[in-house]
PDB file of N, CA, C and O in Angstrom:
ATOM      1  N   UNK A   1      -8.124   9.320   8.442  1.00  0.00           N
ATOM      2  CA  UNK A   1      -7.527   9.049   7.142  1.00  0.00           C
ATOM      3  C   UNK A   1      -7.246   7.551   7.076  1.00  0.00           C
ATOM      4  O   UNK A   1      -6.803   6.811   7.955  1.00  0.00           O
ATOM      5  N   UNK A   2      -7.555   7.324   6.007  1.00  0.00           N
ATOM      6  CA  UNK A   2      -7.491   5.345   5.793  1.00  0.00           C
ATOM      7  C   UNK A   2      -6.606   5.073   4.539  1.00  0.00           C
ATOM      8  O   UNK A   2      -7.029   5.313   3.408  1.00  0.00           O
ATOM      9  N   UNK A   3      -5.102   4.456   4.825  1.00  0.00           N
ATOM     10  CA  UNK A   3      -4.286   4.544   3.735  1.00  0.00           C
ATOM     11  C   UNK A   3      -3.999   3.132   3.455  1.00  0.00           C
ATOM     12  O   UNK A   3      -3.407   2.447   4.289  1.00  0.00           O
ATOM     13  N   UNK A   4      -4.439   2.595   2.176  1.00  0.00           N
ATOM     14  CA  UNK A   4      -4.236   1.304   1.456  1.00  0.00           C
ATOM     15  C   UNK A   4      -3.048   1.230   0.558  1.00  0.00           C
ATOM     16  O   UNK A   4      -2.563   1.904  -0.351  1.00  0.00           O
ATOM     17  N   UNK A   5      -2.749  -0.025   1.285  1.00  0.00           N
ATOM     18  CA  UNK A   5      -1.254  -0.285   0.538  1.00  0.00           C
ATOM     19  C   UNK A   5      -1.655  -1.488  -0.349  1.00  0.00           C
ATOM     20  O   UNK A   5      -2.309  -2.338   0.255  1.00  0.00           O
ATOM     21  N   UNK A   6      -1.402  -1.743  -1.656  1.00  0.00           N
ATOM     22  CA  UNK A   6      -1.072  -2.348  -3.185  1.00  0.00           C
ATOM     23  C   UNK A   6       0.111  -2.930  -2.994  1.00  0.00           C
ATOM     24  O   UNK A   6       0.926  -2.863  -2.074  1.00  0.00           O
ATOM     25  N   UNK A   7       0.074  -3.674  -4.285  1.00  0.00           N
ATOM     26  CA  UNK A   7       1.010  -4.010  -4.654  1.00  0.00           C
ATOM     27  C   UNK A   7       1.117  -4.830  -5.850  1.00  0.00           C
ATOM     28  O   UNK A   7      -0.032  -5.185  -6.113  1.00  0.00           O
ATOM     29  N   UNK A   8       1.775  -5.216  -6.543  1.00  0.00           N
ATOM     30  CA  UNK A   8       1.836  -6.236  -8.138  1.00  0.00           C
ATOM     31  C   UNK A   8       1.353  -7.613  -7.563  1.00  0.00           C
ATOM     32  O   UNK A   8       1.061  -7.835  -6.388  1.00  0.00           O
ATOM     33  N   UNK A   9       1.319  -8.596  -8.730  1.00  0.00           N
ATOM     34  CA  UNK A   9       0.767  -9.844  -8.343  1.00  0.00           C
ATOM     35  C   UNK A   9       1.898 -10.684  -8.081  1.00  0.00           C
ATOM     36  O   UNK A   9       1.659 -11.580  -7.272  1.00  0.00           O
ATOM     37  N   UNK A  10       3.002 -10.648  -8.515  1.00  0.00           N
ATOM     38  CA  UNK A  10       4.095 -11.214  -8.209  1.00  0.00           C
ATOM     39  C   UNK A  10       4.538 -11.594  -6.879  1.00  0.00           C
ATOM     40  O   UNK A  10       4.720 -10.628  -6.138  1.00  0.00           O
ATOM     41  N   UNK A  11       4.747 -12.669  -6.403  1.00  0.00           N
ATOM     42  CA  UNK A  11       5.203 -13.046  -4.768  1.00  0.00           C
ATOM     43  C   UNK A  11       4.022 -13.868  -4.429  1.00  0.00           C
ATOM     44  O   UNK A  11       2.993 -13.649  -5.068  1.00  0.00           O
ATOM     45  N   UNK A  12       4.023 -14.768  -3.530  1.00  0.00           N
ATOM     46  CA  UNK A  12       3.057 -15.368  -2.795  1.00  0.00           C
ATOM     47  C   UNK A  12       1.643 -14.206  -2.232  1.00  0.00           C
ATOM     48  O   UNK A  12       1.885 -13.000  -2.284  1.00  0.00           O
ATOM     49  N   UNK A  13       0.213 -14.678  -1.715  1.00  0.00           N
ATOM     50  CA  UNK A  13      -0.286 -13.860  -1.698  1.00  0.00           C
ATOM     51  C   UNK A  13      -0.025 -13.317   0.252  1.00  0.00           C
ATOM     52  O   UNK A  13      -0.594 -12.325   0.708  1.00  0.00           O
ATOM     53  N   UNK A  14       0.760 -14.068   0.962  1.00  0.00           N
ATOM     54  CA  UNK A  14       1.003 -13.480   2.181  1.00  0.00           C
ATOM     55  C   UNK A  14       2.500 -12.853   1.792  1.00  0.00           C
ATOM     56  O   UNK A  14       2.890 -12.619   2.936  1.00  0.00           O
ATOM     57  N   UNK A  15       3.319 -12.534   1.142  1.00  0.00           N
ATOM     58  CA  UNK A  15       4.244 -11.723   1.134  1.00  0.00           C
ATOM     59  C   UNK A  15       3.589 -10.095   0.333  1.00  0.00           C
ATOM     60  O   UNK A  15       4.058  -8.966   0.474  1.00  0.00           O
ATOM     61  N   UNK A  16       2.797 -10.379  -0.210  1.00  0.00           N
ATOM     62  CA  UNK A  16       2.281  -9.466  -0.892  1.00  0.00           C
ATOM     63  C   UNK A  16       1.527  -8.697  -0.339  1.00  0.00           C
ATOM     64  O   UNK A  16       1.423  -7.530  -0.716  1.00  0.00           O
ATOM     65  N   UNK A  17       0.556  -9.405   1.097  1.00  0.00           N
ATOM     66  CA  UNK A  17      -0.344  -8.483   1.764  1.00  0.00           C
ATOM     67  C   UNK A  17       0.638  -7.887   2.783  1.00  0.00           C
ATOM     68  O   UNK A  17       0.510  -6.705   3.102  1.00  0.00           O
ATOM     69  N   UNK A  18       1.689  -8.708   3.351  1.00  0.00           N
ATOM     70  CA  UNK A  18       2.791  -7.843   4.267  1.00  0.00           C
ATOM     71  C   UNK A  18       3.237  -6.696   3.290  1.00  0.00           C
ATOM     72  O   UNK A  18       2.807  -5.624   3.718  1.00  0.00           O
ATOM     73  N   UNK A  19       3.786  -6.585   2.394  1.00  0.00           N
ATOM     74  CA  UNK A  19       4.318  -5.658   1.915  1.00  0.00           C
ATOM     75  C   UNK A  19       3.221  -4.223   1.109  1.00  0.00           C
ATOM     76  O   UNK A  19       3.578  -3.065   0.895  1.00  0.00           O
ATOM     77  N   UNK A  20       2.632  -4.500   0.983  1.00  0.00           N
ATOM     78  CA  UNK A  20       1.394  -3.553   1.105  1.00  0.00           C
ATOM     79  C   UNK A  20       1.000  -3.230   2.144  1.00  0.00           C
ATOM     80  O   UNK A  20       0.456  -2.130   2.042  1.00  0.00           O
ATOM     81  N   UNK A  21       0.964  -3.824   3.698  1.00  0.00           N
ATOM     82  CA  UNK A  21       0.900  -3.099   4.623  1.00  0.00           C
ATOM     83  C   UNK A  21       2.203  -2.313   5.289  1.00  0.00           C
ATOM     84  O   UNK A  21       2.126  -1.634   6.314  1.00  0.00           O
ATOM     85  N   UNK A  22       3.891  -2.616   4.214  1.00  0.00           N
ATOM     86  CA  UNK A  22       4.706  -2.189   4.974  1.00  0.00           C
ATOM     87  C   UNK A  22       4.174  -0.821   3.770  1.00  0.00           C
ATOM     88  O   UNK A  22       3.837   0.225   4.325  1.00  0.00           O
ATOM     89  N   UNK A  23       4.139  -0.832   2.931  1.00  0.00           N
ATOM     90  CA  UNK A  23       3.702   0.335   1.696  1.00  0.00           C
ATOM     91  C   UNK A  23       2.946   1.452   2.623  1.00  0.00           C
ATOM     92  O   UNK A  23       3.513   2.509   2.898  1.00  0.00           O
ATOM     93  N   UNK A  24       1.618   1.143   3.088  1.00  0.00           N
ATOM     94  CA  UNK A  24       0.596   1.911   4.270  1.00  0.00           C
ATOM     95  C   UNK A  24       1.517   2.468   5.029  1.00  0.00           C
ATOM     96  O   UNK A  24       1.511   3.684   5.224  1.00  0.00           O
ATOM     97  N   UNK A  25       2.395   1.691   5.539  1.00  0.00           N
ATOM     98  CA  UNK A  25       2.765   2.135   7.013  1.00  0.00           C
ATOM     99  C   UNK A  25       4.028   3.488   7.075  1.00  0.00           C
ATOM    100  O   UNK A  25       4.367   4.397   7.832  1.00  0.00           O
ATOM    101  N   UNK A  26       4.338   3.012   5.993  1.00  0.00           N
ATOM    102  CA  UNK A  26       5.647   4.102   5.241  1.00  0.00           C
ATOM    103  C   UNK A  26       4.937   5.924   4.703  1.00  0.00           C
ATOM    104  O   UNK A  26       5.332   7.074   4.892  1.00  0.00           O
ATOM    105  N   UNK A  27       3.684   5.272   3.951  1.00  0.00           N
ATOM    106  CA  UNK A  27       3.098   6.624   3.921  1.00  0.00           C
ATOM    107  C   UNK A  27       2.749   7.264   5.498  1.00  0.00           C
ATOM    108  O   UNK A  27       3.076   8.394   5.862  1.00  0.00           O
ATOM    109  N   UNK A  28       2.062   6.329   6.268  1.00  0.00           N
ATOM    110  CA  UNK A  28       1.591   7.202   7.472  1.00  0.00           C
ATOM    111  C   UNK A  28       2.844   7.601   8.271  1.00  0.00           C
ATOM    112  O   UNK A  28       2.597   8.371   9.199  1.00  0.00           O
ATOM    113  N   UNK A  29       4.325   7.200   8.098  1.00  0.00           N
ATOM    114  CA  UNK A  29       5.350   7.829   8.907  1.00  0.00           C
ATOM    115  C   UNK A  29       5.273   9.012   8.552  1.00  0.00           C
ATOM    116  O   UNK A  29       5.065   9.944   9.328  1.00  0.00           O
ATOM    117  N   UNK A  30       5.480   9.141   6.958  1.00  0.00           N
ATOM    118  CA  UNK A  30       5.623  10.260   6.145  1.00  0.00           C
ATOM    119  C   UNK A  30       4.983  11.782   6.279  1.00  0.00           C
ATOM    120  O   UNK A  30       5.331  12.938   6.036  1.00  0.00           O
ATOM    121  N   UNK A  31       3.762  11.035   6.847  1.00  0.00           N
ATOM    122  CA  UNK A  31       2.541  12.031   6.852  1.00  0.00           C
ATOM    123  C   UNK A  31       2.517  12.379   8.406  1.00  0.00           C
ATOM    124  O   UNK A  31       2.081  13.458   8.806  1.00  0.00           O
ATOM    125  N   UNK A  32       3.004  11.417   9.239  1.00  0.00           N
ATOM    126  CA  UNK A  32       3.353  11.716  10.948  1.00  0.00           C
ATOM    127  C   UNK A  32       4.305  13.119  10.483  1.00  0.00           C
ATOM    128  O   UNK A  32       3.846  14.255  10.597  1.00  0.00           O
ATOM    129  N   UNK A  33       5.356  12.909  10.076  1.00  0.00           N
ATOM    130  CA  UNK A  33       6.747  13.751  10.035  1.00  0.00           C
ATOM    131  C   UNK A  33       6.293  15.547   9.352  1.00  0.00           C
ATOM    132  O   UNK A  33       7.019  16.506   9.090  1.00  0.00           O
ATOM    133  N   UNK A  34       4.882  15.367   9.266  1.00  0.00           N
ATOM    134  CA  UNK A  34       4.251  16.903   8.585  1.00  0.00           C
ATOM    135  C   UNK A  34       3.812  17.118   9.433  1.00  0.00           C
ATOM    136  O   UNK A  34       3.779  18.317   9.708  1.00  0.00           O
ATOM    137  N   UNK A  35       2.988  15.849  10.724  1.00  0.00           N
ATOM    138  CA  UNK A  35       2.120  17.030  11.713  1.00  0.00           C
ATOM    139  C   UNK A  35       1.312  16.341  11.582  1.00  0.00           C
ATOM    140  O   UNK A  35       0.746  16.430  12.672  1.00  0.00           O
ATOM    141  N   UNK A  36       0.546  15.358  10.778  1.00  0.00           N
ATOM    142  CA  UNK A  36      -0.850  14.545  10.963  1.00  0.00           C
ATOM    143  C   UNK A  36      -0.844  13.567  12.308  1.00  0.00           C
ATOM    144  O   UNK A  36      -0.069  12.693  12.698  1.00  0.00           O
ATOM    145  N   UNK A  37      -1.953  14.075  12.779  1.00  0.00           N
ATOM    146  CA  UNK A  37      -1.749  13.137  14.460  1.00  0.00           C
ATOM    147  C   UNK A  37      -1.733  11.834  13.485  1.00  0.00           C
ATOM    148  O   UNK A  37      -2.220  11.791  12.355  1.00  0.00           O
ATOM    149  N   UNK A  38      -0.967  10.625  14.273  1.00  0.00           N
ATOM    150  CA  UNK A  38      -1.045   8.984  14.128  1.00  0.00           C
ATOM    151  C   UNK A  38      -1.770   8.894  14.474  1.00  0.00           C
ATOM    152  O   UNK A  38      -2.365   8.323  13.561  1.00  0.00           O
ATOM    153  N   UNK A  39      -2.694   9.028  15.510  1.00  0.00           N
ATOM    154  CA  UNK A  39      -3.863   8.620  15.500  1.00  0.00           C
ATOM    155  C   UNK A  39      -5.302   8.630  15.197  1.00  0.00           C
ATOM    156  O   UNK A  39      -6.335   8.140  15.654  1.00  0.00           O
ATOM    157  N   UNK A  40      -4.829   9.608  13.968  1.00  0.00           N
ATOM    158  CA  UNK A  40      -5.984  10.087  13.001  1.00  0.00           C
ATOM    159  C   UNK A  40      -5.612   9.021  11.624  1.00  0.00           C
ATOM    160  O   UNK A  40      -6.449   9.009  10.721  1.00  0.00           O
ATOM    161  N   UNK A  41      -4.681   8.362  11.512  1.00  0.00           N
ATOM    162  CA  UNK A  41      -4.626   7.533  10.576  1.00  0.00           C
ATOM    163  C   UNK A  41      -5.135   5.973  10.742  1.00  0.00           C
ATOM    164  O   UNK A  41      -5.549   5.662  11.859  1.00  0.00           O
ATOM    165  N   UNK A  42      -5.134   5.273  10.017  1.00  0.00           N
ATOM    166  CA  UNK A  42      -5.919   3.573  10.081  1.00  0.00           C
ATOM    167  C   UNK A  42      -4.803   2.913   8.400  1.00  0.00           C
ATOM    168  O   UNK A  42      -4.923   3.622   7.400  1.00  0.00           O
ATOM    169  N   UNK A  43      -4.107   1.981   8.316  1.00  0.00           N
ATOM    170  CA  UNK A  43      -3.781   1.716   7.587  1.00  0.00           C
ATOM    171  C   UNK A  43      -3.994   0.015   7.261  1.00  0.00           C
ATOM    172  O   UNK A  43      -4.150  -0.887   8.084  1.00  0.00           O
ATOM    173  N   UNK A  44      -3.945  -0.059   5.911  1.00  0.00           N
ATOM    174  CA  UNK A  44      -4.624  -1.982   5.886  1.00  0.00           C
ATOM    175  C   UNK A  44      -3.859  -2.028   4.595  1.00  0.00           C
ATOM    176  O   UNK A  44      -3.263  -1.044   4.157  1.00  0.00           O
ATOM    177  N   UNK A  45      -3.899  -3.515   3.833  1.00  0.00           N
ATOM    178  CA  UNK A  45      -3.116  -3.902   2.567  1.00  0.00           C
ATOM    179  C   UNK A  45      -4.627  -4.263   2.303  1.00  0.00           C
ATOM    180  O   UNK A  45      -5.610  -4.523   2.996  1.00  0.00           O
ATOM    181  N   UNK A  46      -4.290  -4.136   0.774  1.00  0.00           N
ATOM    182  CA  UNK A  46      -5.193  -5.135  -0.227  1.00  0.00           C
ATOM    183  C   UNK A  46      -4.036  -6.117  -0.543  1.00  0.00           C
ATOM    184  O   UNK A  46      -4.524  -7.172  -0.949  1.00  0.00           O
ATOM    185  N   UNK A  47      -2.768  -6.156  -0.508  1.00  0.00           N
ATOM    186  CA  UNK A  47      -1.851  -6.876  -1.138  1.00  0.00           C
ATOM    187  C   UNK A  47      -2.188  -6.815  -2.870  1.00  0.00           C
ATOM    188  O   UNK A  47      -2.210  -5.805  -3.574  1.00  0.00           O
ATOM    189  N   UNK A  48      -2.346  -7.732  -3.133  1.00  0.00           N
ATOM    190  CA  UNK A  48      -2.242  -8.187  -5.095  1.00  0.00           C
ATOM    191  C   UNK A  48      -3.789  -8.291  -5.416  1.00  0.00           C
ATOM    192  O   UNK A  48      -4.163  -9.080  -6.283  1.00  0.00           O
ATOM    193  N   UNK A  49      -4.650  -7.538  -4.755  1.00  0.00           N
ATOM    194  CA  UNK A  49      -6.130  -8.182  -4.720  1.00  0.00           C
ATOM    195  C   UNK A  49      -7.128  -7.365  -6.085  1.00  0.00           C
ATOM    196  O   UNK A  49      -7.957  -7.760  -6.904  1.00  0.00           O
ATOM    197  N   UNK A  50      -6.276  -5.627  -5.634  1.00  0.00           N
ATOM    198  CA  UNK A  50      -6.504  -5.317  -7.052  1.00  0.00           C
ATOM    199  C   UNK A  50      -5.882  -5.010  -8.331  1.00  0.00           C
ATOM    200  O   UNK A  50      -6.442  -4.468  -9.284  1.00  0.00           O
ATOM    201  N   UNK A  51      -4.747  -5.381  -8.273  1.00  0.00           N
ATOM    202  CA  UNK A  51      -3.293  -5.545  -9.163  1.00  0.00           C
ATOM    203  C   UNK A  51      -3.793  -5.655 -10.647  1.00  0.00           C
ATOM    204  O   UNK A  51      -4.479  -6.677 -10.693  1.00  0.00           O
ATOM    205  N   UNK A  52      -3.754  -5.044 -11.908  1.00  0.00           N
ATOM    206  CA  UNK A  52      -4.406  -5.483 -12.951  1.00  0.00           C
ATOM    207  C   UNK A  52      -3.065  -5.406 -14.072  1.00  0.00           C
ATOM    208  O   UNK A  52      -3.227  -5.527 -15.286  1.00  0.00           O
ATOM    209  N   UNK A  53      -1.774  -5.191 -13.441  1.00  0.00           N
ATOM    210  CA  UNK A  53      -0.698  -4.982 -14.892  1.00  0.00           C
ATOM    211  C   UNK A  53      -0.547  -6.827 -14.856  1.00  0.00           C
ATOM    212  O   UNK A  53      -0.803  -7.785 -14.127  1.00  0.00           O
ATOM    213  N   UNK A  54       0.044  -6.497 -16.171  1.00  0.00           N
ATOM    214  CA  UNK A  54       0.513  -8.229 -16.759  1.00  0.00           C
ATOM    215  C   UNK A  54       2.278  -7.896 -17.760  1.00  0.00           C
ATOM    216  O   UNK A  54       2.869  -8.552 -18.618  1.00  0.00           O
ATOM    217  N   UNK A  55       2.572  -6.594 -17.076  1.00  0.00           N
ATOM    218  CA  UNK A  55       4.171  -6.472 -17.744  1.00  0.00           C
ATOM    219  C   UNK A  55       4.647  -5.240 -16.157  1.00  0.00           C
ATOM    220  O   UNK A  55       3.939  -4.750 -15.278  1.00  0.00           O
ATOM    221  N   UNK A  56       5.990  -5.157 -16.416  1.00  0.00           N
ATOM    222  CA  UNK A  56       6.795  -4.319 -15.848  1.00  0.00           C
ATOM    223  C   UNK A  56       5.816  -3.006 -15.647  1.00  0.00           C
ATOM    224  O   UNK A  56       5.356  -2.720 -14.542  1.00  0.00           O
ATOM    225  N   UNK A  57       5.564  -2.277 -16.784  1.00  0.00           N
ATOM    226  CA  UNK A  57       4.623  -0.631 -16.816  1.00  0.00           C
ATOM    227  C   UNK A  57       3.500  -1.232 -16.068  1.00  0.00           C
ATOM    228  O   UNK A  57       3.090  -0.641 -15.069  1.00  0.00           O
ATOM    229  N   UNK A  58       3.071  -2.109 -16.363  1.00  0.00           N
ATOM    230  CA  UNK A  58       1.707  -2.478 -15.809  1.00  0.00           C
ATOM    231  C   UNK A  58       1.643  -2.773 -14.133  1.00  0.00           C
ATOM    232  O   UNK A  58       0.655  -2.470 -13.466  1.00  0.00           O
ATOM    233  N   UNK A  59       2.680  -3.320 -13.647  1.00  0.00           N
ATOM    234  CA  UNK A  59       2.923  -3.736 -12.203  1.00  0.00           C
ATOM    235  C   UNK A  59       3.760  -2.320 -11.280  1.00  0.00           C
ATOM    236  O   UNK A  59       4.288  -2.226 -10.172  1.00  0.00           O
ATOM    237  N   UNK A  60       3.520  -1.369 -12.434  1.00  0.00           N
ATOM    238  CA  UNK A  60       4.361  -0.720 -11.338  1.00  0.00           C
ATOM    239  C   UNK A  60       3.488   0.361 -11.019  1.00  0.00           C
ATOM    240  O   UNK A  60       3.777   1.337 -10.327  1.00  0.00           O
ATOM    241  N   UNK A  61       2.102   0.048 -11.724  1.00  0.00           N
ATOM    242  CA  UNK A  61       1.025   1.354 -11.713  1.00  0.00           C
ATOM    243  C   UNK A  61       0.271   0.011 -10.370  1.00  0.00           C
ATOM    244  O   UNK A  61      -0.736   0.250  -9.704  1.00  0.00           O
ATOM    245  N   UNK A  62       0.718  -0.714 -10.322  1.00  0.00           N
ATOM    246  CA  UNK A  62       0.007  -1.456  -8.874  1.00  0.00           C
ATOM    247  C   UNK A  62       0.887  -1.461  -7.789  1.00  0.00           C
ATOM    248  O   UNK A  62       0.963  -2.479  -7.101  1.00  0.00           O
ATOM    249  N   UNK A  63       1.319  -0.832  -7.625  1.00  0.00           N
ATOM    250  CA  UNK A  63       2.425  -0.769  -6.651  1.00  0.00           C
ATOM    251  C   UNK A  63       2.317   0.899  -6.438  1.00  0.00           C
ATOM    252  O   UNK A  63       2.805   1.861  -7.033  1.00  0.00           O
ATOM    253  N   UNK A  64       1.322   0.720  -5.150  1.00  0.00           N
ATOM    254  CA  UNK A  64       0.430   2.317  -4.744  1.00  0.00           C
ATOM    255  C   UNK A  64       0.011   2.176  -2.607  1.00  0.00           C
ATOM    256  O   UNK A  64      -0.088   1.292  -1.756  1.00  0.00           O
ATOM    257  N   UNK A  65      -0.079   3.495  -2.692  1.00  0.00           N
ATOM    258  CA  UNK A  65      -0.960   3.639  -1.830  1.00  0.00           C
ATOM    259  C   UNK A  65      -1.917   4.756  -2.253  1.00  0.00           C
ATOM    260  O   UNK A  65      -1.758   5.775  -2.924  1.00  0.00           O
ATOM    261  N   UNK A  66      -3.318   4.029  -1.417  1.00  0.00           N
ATOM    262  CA  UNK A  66      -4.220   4.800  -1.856  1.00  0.00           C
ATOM    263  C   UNK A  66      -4.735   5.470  -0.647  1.00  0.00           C
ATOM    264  O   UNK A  66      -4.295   4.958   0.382  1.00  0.00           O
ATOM    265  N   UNK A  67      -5.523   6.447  -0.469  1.00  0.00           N
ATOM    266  CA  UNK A  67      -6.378   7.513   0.453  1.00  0.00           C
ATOM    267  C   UNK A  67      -7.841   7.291   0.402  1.00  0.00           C
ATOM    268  O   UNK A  67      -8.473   7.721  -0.563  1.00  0.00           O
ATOM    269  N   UNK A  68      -8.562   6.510   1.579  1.00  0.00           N
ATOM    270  CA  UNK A  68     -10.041   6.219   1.477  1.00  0.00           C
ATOM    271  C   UNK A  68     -10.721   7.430   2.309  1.00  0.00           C
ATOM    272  O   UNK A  68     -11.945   7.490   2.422  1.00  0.00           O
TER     273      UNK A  68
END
């Protein structure tokens, strides 16, 4: 399982890729705490890379993790 962490465009672009990988890393605890071996998971940031809101509604639909 490969879980991508997002995030809005707002912040520098190295605070943004940390926090999209803290985003990843929060889902794979989540998903540890059901029973998914950790080491069946892989987690990475895009940070702000594919971010497309330009208001509040818009930045908060970029602020995700995704499942590859």
């Amino acid at each position: 399982i490969t879980i991508v962490g997002h995030c809005d465009p707002r912040g520098t672009e190295e605070y943004n890729m940390g926090l999209g990988l803290e985003r990843a890393n929060t889902i794979k605890k989540f998903l540890v705490t059901y029973g998914i071996a950790e080491e069946e998971m892989v987690v990475y940031s895009k940070g702000e890379e594919d971010a497309e809101g330009t208001d509040e509604e818009g930045w908060s639909k970029d602020r995700k993790g995704e499942f590859k």
